[in-house]
N, C-alpha and C positions, 0 to 999 in steps of 0.2 A: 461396514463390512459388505462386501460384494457378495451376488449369490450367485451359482450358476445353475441354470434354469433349462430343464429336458422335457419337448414337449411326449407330453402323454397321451394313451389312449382311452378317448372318454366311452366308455363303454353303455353310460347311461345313453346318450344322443345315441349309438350306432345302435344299440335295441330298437329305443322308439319309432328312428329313422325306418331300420326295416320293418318293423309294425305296419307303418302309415304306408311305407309303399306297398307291400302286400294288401293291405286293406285298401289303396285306391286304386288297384288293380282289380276288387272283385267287382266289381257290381257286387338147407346146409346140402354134394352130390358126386359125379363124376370128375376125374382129376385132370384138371388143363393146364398148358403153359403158360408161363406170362405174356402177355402182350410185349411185343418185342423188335425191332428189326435187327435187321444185319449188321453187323460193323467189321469195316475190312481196312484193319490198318497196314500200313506198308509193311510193318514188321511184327511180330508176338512182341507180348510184354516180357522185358527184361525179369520179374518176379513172379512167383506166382500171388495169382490173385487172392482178394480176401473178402469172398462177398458176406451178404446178412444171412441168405440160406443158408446150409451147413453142405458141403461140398459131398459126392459120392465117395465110396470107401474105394482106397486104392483103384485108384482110376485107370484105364491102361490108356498107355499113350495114344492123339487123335491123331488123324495123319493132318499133315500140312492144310491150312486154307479152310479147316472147320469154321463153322460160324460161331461168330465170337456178340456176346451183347455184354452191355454195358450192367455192372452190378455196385450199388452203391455202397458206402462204411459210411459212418457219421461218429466223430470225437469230439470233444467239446472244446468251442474258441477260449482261447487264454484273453484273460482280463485288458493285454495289449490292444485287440483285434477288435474292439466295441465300434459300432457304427458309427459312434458321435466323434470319437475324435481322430480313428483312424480311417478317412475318405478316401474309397477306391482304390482300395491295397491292390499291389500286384507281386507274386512270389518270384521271385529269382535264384539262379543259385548262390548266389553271394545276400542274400537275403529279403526283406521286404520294402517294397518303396509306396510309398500312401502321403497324400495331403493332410494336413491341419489347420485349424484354426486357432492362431494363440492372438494373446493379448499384448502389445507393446502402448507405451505413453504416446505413439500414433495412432492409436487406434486398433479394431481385429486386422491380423494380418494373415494372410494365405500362407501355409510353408510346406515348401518339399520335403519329404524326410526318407530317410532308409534308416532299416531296425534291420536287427541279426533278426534267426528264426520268430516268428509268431511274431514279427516288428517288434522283438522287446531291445530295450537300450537303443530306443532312433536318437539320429543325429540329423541337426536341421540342414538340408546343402543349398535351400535357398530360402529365400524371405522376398515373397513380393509386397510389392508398396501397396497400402491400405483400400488405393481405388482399386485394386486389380483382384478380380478372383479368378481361381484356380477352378478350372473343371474337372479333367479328364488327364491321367498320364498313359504313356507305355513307354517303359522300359526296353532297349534294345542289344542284343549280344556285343555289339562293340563299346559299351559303356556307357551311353548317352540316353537320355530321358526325354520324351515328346510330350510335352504337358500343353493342353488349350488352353486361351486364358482369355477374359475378357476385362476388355478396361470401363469400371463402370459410369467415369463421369463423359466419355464419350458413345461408350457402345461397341466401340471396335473390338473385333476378334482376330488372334494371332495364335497361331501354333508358336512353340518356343522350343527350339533342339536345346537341350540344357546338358553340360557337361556333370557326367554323375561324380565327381572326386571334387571338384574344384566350385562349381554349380556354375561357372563363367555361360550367357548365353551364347552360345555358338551362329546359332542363325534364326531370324523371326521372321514368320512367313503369315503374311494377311489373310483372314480368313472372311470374303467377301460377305455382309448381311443379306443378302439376296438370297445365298444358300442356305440358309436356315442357320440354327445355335448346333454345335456341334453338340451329341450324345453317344460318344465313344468313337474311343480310339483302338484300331489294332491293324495285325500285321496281313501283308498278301502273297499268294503264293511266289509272285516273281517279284519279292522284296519291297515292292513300292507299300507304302504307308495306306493301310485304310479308314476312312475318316464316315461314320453315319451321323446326321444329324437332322434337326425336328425342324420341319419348316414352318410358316406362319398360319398353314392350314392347319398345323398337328398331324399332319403325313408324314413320312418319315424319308430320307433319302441317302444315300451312300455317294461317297466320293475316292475317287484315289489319288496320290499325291506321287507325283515324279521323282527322280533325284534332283533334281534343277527345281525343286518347289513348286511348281503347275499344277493347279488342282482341277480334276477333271471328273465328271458325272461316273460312276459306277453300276454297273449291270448288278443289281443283286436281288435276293428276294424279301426285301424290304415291305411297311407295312404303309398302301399305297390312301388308307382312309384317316380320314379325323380322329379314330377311336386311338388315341396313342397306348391306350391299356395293353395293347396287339402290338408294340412295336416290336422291331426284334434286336438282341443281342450279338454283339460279333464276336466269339473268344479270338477268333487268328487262323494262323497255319502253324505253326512253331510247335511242335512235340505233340501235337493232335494224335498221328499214329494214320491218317487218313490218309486217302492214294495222292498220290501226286496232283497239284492242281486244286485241291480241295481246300477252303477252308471250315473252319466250324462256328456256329451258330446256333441261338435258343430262343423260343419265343414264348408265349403262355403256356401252351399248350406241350412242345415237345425241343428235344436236343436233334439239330441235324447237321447235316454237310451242304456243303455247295458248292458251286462252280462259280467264281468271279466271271463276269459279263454273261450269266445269263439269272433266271431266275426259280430254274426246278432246281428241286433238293429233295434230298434223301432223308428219311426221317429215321433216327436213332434209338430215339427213348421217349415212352413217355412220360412225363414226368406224374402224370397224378399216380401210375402206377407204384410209383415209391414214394409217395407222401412229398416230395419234392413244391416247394413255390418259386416261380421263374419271379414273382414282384417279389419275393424276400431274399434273393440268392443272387451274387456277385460273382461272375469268373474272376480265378484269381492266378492261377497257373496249367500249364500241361507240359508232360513231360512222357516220353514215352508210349505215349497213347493214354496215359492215365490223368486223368482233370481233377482241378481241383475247383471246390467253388469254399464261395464263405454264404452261409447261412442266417442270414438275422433273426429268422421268427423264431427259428430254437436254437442259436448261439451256439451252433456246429457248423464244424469244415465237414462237405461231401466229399469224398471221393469217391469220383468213378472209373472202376477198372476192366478192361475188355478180358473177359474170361469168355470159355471154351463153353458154347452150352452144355454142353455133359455134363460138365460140375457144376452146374447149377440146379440147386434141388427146384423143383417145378412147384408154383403154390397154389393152390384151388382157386375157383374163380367165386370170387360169390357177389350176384347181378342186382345190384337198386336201380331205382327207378328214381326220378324226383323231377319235379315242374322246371325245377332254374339249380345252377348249380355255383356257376363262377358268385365269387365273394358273397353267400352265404355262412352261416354254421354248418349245415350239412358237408362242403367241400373244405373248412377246417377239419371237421370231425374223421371223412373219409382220409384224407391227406396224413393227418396223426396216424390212423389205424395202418393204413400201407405203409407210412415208412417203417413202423415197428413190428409187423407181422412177419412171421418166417412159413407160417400155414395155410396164410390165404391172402386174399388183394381183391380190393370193392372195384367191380368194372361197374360207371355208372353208366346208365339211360338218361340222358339229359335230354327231355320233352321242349325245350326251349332251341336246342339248337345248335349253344351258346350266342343264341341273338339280345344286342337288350333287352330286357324287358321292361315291354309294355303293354298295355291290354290286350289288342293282337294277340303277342304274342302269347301272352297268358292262357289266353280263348282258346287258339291252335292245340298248346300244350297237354291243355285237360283235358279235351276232345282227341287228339292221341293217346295220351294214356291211357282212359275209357275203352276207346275203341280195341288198343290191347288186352288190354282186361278182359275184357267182353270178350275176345276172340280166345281165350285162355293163354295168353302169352305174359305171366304173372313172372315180377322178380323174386329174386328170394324174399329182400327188404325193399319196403317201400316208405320213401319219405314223406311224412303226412304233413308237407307244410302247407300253409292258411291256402284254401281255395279247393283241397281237396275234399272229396265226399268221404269222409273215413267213417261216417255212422252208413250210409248206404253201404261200404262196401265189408264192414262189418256185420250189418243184418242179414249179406247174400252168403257169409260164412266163407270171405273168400280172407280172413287175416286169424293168424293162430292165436289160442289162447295163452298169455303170456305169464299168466298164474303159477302155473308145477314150476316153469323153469327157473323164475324168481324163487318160488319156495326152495328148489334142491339149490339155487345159487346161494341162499342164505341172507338174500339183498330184499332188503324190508326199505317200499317206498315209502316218501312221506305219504301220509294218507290223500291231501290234498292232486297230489300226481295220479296216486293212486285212481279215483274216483274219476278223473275229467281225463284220464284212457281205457274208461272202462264202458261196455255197452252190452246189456243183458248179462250181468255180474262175472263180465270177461274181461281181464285185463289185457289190452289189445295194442297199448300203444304205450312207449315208455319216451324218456329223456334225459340226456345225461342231466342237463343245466336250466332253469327256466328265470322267469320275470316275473313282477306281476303289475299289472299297466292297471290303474289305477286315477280316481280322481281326487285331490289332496286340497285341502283348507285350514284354517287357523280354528284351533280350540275358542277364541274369543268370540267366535261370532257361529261355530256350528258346535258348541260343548262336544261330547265323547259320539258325536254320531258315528255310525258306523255304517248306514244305508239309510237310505230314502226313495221314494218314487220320484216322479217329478212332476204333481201335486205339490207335493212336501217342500220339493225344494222351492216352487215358484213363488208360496207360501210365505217361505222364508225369506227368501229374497226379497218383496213387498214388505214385509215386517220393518226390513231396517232401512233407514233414509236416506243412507249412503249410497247402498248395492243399486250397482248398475246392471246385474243381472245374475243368471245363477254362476256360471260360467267368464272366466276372463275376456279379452277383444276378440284373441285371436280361435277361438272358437264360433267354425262357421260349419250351416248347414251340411257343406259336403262334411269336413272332416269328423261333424258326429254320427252321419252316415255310414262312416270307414268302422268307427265303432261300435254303431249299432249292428251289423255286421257280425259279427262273433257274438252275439245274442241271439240269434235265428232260431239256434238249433233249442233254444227257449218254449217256443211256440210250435213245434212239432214233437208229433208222438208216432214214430216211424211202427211200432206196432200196429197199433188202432190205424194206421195211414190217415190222421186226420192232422189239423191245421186250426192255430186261432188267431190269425193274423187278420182275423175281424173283430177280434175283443178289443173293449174299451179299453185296456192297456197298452194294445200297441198305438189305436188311435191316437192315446194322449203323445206316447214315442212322436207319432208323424207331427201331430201338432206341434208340440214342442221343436222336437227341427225346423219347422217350415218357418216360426220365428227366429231361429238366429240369423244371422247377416250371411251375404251370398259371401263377400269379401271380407277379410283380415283389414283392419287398419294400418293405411299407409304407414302412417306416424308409425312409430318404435313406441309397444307399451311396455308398463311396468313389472308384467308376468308376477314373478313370487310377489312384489311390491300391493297391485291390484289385489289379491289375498290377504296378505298382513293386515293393508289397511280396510280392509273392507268395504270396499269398490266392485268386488266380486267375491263368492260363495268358492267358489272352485278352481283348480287349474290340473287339466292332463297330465300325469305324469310316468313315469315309470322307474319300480324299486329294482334294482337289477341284486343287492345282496344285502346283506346285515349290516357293514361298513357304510353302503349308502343310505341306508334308511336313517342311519344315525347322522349322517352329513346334513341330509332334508331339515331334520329336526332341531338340526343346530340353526339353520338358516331360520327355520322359523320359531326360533327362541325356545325350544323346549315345549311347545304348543300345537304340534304339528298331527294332524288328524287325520284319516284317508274315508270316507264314505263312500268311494266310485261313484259311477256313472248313475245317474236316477235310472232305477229298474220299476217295472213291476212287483218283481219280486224283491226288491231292497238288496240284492248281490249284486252292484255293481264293478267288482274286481276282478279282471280276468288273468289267468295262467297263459304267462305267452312262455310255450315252451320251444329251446333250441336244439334244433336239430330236431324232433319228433318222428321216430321210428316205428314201424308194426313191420310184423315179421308174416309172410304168404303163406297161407295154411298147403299150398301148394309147391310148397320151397322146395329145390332141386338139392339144396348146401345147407338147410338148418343147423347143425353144426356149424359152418362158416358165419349164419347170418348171428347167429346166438354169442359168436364169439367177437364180432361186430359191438352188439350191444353191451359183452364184457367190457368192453374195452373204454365205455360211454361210463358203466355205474362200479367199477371195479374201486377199492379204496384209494388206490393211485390215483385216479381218475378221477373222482369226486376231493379229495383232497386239495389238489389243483384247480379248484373255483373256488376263487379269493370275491374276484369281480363279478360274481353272478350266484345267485342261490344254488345248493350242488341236491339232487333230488333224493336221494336216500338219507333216513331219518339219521343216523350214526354221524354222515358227514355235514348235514345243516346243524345237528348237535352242538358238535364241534366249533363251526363258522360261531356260534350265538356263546359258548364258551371263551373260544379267543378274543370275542368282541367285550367281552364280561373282565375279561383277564385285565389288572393292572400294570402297567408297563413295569418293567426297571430300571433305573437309572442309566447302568449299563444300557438299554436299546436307545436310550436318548427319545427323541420325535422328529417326526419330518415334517416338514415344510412346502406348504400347498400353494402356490399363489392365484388370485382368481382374480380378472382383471374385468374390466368396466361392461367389454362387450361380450365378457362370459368366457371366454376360453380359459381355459386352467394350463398351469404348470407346477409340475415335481421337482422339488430341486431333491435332484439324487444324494444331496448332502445330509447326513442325519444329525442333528444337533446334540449333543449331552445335555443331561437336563438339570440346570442348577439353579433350582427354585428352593426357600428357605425352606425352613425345619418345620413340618406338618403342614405343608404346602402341596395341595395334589396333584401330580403330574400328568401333564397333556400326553394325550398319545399322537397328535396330530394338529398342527399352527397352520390355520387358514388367515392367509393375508388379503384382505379386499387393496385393488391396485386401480387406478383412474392409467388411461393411456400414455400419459407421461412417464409410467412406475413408478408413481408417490404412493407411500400408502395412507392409506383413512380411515380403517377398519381392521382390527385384527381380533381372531377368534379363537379357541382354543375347544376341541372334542377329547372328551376322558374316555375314562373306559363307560360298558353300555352298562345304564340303572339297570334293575329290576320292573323298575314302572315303564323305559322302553322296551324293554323286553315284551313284558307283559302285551305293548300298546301291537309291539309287532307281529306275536302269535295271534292277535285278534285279529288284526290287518289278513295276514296268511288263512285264518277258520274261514273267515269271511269268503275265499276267493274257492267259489265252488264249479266254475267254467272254465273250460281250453279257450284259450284264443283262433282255436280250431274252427274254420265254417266251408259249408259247401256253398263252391262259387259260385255255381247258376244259382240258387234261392238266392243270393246277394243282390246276383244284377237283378232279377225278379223285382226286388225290393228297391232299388237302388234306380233302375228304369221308371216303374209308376209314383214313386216319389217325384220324382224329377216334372209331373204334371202337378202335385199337389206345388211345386215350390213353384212353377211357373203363372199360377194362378188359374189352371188351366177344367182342375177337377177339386172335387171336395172331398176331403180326407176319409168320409165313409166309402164313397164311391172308390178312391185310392185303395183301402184298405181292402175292399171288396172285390177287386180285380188284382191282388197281390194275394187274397187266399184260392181263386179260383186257379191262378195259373199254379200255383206250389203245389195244389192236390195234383193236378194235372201232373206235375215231374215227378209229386213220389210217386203216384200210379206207375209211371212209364217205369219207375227204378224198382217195380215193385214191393215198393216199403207197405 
């Protein structure tokens, strides 16, 4: 039996990932409009509009040439329109035209199709041969389809004028390798064909193509760096609604116009202001002046339609702050709240720039924000992720008490949440979704542990004759660094303003790092393997929900233990919580900011973490009930595949389940696969015991820390390390110039 296999999002890796990179970086008021510009199409919309505000009552008519912005609707894509098998749809009015990938006795083959509305009932109008894949089409008003294609046992690239009735190729025009791999196709004001594509640098460039076939460099405002994240999108000229000479275009950040042969452009919309993602969202048509896109991350058509500002009810602005903002949680979270609000819209302060980040930039950011702060230029909501000072700026009493408003919300955190955002019995800092990053080993060789110092564990590790140390290979000096890190706030007591980063426990911390290895081993290790077998005591890891904690425990037979990190104090489990919000006791919009964090712990809103712990006690309830619950026959189970180098796939196929008579039903078949896709190994997860249960509430009591740290005490720590690992000082003396400079900063922050 064949499977078909959809890659997934591994949510565990994209946690830890952001972890480690944040950690090696350390060392509600007055009513405004939306952010907005002009749009001047050649003519009004043939309807009236239908935006998500609720439009003014009996409006009187505007005169001619009022300023029109773009206002979004979102309905949800039909079952047809799914990413996987309908590739760069394009609407028409005769219907949908998109690529697929089917399967024949030659192999996958690439295939043209057009479907009536929402592409349903396509019909194939061509089939390329097995080497050849299909990139890019457009569709054209006189019948005819421009599809790029590349031939893969040569390399060669050809545009293909394809007739749309018959699918005959009408003409193939060569698409020289020099100019880079074509990345969209669309139309130009004076008819000729335009063609963007990614060069060998990852720059990006435009071309336009003749009626005689001639392709030639294009003036546009194209994305001229390596960062191809920045590229930009072309929709066309074709029903835009734009002046003459214009066509339209979208890039990360916003929807604009432009002028073929040069490179200024006019900017539209922004899109973070409606919760909009330019990497999840397809153009699909325009008509009118009204665009259409298709949306993958929430499985809606956009529409956006040029209405009259007047009838557009105006939504409060309410202002965050945050270090970094692109592809974080924070810039999920803000993105969800604005496309769904009709009362307010997060305008963020992005401290970073939108520049990579990197330590630099990191540095710059915090020392901006601060310097903000400091000057009293406070947002409403500030995002407390890793690196900020959130107990400093809670001791100056510059973040609100978030206690009454939980209370009158009737939103009871889990106590663990509760307690690592709280500072002087104020809860100050909340989160829709958290983790808990953790360090995991086998029942066989560490019984029911649940903490240790690291003494204990070295202890341990010496005891048995196998162990190669407490920790796996690939745990090295820097990256326990990254984690000792988020333990800082351990050893201060911002009342008293005092410090014990000269007590024999954190000395034993430096010691202990200064022996593990500078470098990861080359070779490929064993990871969970080095654990089972007892070759090492521990491996890093992170439980992102109740589903995976049960997966962990599967892989390690039902034996599966978490102790964290060696502490002083035996808690070494820390709360890395997503997205992490405190609301300015200074807020302009506390109403907007409060309705912000509605929107994070609301039941909607925590029901919808499947893949990550949800923070209010009702919905983790629930998550540890459904894990509990035994399947039905009716749900069947699905089917995991995990292959050699780790990567996982879902097959979106759910099986029935027809195992004999008092035979207990899987709720989920993990297949172990070698790179051939043989299988070797197959497993089966039921529903959660009571003994995991139990193991996992202990795991959770256990975890009494934010993965929350302030980023100078880091580098602090993280700089005079850096002499002990070099051989350079001795760990008292280290220690003793890592307590002298920390007094030194709380004094200046006056803690």
């Amino acid at each position: 039996m064949k499977h078909r296999s959809q890659r997934g999002e591994r949510r565990v890796a994209a946690i830890l990932a952001l972890f480690l990179a944040a950690l090696l970086l350390a060392g509600c008021g007055p009513q405004t409009p939306q952010p907005t510009a002009t749009l001047t199409p050649a003519s009004p919309p043939a309807a009236p509009p239908a935006p998500t505000a609720p439009p003014a009552p009996e409006p009187t008519p505007e005169p001619e040439g009022e300023k029109l912005v773009y206002v979004p609707s979102y309905e949800p894509l039909p079952a047809a329109m799914d990413g996987i098998t309908t590739r760069f749809p394009k609407e028409t009015e005769g219907g949908v035209w998109f690529l697929r990938v089917t399967a024949s006795a030659e192999g996958s083959c690439y295939c043209l199709m057009h479907g009536g509305k929402d592409a349903s009932d396509p019909v194939t109008v061509k089939t390329f041969p097995p080497e050849i894949y299909a990139n890019r089409l457009l569709p054209m008003p006189e019948g005819t389809v421009w599809v790029d294609t590349q031939d893969f046992s040569t390399g060669e690239a050809s545009l293909l004028e394809i007739d749309g009735n018959s699918g005959e190729v009408l003409r193939e025009i060569p698409f020289p390798a020099e100019s880079g791999s074509i990345s969209g196709l669309f139309d130009l004001p004076d008819g000729n064909l335009g063609i963007s594509a990614m060069l060998p640098t990852m720059a990006q460039a435009a071309y336009a193509m003749a009626e005689d076939g001639t392709v030639s460099p294009l003036e546009a405002p194209v994305n001229e760096s390596a960062d191809y994240m920045r590229s930009v999108t072309f929709f066309g000229t074709r029903g835009s609604g734009l002046g003459d000479g214009e066509c339209l275009a979208y890039d990360k950040d916003a929807l604009f116009a432009f002028t073929p042969g040069t490179r200024e452009k006019r900017e539209l919309l922004r899109w973070a202001d409606w919760g909009v993602s330019s990497f999840n969202t397809m153009p699909l048509s325009m008509e009118d002046g009204v665009l259409r896109l298709v949306d993958y991350r929430y499985g809606e058509y956009v529409t956006l339609t040029p209405t009259p500002e007047s009838l557009v009810k105006p939504r409060q602005e309410v202002t965050m702050a945050c270090l970094t903002l692109e592809g974080t949680a924070v810039d999920e979270a803000v993105r969800d709240f604005n496309r769904r609000s009709t009362e307010y819209y997060i305008a963020v302060r992005d401290y970073s720039g939108g520049q990579p980040y990197n330590q630099d930039v990191r540095d710059g950011a915090i020392t901006a924000m601060n310097l903000d702060i400091a000057s009293g230029k406070m947002p409403d909501l500030l995002s407390v992720q890793d690196g900020v000072p959130f107990q400093s700026y809670a001791k100056k009493g510059l973040l609100r008490d978030l206690g009454p408003w939980l209370a009158s919300e009737g939103i009871e955190l889990l106590p663990q949440l509760q307690e690592a955002g709280t500072v002087d019995g104020k809860t100050m800092m909340v989160c829709g979704s958290f983790a808990l990053i953790t360090a995991i080993g086998s029942r066989d060789y560490l019984g029911d542990l649940t903490g240790w110092t690291v003494e204990e564990a070295k202890a341990l590790a010496e005891s048995l004759p196998d162990c190669r140390g407490v920790f796996t290979a690939t745990m090295t000096q820097d990256l326990f660094m990254r984690y000792l890190s988020s333990y800082l706030e351990g050893y201060l007591d911002w009342d008293a303003g005092t410090a014990s980063f000269d007590s024999e426990g954190f000395r034993d911390m430096l010691e202990f790092a200064a022996a593990l290895p500078i470098q990861p081993p080359k070779e490929s290790t064993m990871g969970d393997g080095e654990v089972m077998s007892g070759t090492a005591l521990a491996a890093a890891y992170t439980i992102t929900s109740v589903n995976n904690w049960q997966v962990r425990d599967m892989v390690y037979m039902g034996k599966l233990v978490c102790p964290g990190f060696p502490m002083p104090d035996r808690a070494g489990t820390l709360i890395y919580m997503t997205a992490p919000m405190a609301v300015s006791a200074a807020a302009a919009n506390p109403e907007g900011a409060c309705a912000f964090l509605r929107s994070l712990l609301d039941e909607k809103a925590q029901t919808a973490f499947t893949d990550l712990f949800p923070s209010t006690v009702a919905a983790f309830e629930n998550q540890l009930a459904e894990a509990m619950r035994e399947p039905t026959p009716e749900e069947g189970c699905k089917s995991i595949y995990v292959f050699s180098n780790g990567a996982q796939f879902l097959d979106p196929t759910v099986y029935p389940w027809e195992g004999g008579e008092g035979e207990k039903q899987p709720r989920t078949v993990f297949y172990w696969m070698d790179d051939n896709g043989s299988v070797y190994r197959e497993e089966k997860m039921y529903a959660m015991t009571e003994e995991q249960r139990d193991s996992l509430l202990k795991l959770l009591n256990g975890a009494v820390r934010s993965s929350s740290y302030d980023q100078v005490i880091a580098r602090i720590v993280q700089e005079e390390a850096g002499a002990l690992f070099a051989g350079q000082r001795e760990v008292a003396e280290v220690a003793a110039r890592i307590q002298e400079r920390v007094l030194l900063y709380m004094a200046e922050q006056g803690g």
